[in-house]
N, C-alpha and C positions, 0 to 999 in steps of 0.2 A: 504494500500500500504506500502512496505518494506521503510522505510524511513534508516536503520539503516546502517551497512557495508554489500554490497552487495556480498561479496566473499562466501558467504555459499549458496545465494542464486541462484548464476551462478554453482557452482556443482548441485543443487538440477534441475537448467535446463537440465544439461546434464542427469540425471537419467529420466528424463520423456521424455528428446529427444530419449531417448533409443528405446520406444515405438513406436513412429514414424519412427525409423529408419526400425524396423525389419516391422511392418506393408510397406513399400517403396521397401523393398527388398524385401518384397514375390509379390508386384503389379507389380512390374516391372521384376522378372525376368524369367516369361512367354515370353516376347517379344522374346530375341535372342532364342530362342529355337523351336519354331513355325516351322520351315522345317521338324525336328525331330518327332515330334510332329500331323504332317500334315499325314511325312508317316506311324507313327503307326497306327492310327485312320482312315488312308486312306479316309481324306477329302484335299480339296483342301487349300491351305494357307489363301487364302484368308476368308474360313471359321471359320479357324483356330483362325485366327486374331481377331474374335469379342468375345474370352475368356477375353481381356484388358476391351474394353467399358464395357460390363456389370459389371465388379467390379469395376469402375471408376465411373458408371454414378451411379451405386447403392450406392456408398459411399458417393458422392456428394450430393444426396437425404438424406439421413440421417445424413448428417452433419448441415441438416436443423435442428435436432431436438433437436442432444445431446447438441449442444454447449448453447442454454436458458434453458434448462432441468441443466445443470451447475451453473446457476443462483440460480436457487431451491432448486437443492439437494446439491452441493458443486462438487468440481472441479475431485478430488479423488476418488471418486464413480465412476460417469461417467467413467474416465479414466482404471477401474480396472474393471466393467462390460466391455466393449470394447473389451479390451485386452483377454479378458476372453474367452467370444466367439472366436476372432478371431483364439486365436489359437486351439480348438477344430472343428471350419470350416476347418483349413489349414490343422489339419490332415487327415480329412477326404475327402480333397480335392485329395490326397495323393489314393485313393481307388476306385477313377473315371475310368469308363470301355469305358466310349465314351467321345466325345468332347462335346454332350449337356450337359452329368454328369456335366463335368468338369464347365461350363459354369455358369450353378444356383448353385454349391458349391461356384463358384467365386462371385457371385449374392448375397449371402446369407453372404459371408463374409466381400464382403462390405457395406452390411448394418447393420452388428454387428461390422465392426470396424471403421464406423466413428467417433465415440466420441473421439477416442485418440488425432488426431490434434488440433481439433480446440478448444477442451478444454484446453489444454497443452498449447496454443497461447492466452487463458484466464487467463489464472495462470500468463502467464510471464505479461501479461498487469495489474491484479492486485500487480505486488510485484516492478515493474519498471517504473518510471515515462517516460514518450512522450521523454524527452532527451535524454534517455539512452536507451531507448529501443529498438534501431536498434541492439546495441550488443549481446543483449540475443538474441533476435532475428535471428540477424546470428547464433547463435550457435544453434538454432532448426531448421533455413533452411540448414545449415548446415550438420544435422544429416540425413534431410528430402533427399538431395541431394548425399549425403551419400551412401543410403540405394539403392536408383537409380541404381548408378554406380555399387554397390559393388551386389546387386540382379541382375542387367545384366552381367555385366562380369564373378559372382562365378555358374549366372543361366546357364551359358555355361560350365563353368567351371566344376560343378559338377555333372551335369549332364550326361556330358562326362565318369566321373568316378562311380558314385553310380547309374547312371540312376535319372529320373524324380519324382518319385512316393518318391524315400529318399528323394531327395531335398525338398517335401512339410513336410514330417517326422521331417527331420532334422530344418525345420523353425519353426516347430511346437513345436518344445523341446527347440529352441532356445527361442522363445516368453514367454516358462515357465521357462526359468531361467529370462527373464527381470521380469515378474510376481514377482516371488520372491526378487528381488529385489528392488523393490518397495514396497512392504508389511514390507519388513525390516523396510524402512527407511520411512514406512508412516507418523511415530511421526512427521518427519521435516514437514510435511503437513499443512496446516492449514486446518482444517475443518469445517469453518465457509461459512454460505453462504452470496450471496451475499444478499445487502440490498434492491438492485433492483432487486424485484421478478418479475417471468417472466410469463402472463398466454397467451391461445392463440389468446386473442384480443387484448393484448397488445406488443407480438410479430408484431400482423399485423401491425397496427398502427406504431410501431417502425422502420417497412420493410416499410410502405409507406411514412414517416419523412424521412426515408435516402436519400432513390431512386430521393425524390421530389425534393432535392438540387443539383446544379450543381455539385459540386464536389463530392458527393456520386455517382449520377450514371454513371459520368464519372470515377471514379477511378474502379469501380467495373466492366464496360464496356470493360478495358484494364487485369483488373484482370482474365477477361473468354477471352480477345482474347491474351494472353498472355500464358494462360494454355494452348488452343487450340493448338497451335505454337510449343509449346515445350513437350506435350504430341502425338502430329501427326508427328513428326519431329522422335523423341527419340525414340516409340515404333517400328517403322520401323528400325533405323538404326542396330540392328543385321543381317535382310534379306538382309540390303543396301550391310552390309562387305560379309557376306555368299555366293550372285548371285554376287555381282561387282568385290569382290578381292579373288572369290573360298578360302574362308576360313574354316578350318573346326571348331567346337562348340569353343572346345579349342580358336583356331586363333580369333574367333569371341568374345569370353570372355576379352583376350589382348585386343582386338584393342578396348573395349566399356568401357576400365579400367580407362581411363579418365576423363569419366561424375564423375564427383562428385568429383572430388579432389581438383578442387577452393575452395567448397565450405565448403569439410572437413576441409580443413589446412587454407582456407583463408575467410570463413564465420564471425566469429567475426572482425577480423579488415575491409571486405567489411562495415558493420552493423556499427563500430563507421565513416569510410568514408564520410558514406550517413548523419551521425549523426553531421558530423564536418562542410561537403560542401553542404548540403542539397541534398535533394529527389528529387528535381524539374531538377538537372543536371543528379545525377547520372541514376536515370531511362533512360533517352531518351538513355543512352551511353550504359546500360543494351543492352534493345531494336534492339539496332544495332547491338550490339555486335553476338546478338543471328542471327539476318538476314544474316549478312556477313558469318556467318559460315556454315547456311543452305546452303546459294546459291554455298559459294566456294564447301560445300561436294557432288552438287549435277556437280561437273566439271568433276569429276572422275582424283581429284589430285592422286599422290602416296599415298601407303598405312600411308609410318610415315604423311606426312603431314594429312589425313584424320583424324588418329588416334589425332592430337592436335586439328584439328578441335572441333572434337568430347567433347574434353575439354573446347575449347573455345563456344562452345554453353553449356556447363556446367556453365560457368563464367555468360554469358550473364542473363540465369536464377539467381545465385545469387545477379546480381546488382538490379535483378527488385524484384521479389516476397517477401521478407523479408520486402521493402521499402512499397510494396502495405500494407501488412499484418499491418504494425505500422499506417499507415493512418486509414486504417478502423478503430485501435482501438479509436481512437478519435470522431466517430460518434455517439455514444448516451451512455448515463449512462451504460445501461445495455448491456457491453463490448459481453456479449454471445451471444444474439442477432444480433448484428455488424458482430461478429465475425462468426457465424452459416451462415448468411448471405455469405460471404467470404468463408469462405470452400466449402458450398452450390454450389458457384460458379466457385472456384477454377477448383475441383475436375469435374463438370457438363461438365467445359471445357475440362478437361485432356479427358474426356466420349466421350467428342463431337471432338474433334480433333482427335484421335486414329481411329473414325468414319469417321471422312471424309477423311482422307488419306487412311484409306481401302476401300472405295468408288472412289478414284482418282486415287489408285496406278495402274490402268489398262494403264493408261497413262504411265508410265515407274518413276521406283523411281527418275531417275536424274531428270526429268522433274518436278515431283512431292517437291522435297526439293525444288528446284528454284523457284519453284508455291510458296508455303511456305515461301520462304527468302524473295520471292518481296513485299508480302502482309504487311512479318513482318518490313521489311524495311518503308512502306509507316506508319503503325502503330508508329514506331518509330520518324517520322518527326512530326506526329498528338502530340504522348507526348510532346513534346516540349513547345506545346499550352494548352495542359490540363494540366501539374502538375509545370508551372512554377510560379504560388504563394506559392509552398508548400516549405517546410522549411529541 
């Protein structure tokens, strides 16, 4: 662990958050685009919609794997196979002639770019001690929530202009300049592995030590109904602005420009907050935060207020997830495992949420966000109970 002056360390977060970002911005900005999308392919939206889950829930699956494989081989590898793949899946993503194409290229590249997160979230737990590490922290949810906003609003955006098929082009050439950028500056790397090596009976073993303590299966509990919430909520709101406020790609790009600006400009100082007044407060406020914003968006306010909405359930994810992310890494030596665990589930839920809100959306989306805020609300009063020993 970095014991020394951590300022070289916090740039070297931003270079690997980099990788995270562009993998968020190409997951997420399929969503507002999905009507487009529906009529070239002349399938229904709702069929449309299950291009999200499958690179969600595939990603999720493989984040079982890379993040103790990180243990083994070292943090670097991992990270730069990942990356690798991902971005030869996105171009070829780019050349899909149907939506099932589309679907197992999405398939495929989520299971070659899981390694990036949850190893990246291994690296900052080996160089940061438990004190401080809600900061770096925020600065990779940060970049995570980032990539969110800025792949839904440029996914409207640009696609408007160069069409869809450049948009996967254009992500795919973007991910080979972060490539390079990271090969640059591998030297800052360490390339030591860890000391806790990882095999797969002693992963299991380590998954059933967690789970068997109260405060492992509880925090990982809110960690998948938390993802659920804010991946079911967020992959619809392009459709929400597109049918509720007749917006066009463009209109629907502005109005989703919001997600992610908390967490860009105010991700580190949230991260020292949680660090100064504990985790046990700020989560339940997280929580709420995110419920009050589902339900107000599902009232059919005016468009500016929806559009702060829209930010304010961006905020809501930064008070929680970065917070969850730093607890995990406290549960056993071998941080990859913990952490493989957590993404594991992260992401399962982003899968699983994006799923059941296209299985409910028959219901009408207003009704459906309200569905959504009430659950996350009652979720939010439950935290109060589960993380008020946490620090």
């Amino acid at each position: 662990m970095n014991s020394g002056n951590t300022a070289p360390s916090l740039s070297l977060v931003v270079i690997l958050s980099l990788g995270t970002f562009i993998i968020f911005f190409q997951g997420f900005m399929v969503a507002p685009i999905l009507p487009e999308l529906s009529s070239l392919f002349q399938v229904s939206v709702r069929h449309v919609s299950f291009i999200e889950p499958a690179y969600l829930l595939s990603y999720g699956i493989s984040t079982l794997i890379y993040a103790p494989l990180s243990d083994n081989y070292g943090r670097f590898p991992v990270i730069l196979f990942s990356i690798t793949g991902f971005i030869l899946l996105t171009a070829c993503t780019g050349f899909s002639n149907s939506v099932d194409q589309m679907i197992i290229f999405r398939l495929l590249t989520g299971l070659i770019a899981g390694g990036v997160a949850p190893t990246t979230i291994g690296w900052i737990s080996d160089q940061f001690p438990y004190q401080t590490r809600g900061h770096a922290l925020g600065i990779f949810f940060g970049f995570m929530a980032g990539g969110t906003a800025l792949g839904s609003s440029a996914g409207a955006l640009l696609t408007a202009v160069v069409g869809w098929r450049m948009l996967f082009w254009m992500v795919a050439l973007t991910g080979f300049v972060i490539l390079g950028i990271l090969l640059v500056k591998q030297h800052y790397f360490s390339q030591e592995t860890s000391e806790h090596k990882a095999d797969v009976r002693k992963m299991l073993r380590s998954f059933r030590d967690i789970l068997a303590v109260p405060r492992g299966w509880r925090t990982y509990l809110f960690v998948l109904f938390n993802s659920m919430f804010h991946s079911g909520v967020f992959a619809w709101t392009g459709y929400f602005f597109f049918k509720n406020y007749q917006l066009s790609e463009k209109g629907v790009g502005f109005a989703l420009l919001g997600y992610g600006i908390p967490g860009l400009f105010l991700g580190p100082s949230l991260g020292k907050l949680a660090d100064k007044y504990g985790r046990n407060r700020i989560i339940p406020i997280g929580i709420t935060v995110s419920a009050c914003s589902a339900i107000m968006l599902g009232m059919d306010y005016p468009l500016p207020a929806a559009c702060v909405l829209v930010a304010s359930l961006s905020l809501g994810f930064d008070l929680t997830h970065p917070l969850f992310a730093a607890i995990v890494t406290t549960f056993s030596n071998q941080k990859g495992v913990a952490i493989g665990l957590f993404a594991f589930v992260m992401f399962s839920g982003y899968g699983l949420g994006s799923l059941v809100f296209s299985l409910i959306a028959d219901w009408g989306l207003n009704k459906s966000f309200i569905t959504f805020g009430v659950v996350a609300a009652l979720g939010a009063l439950l935290s109060v109970f589960a993380f008020k020993n946490e620090q």
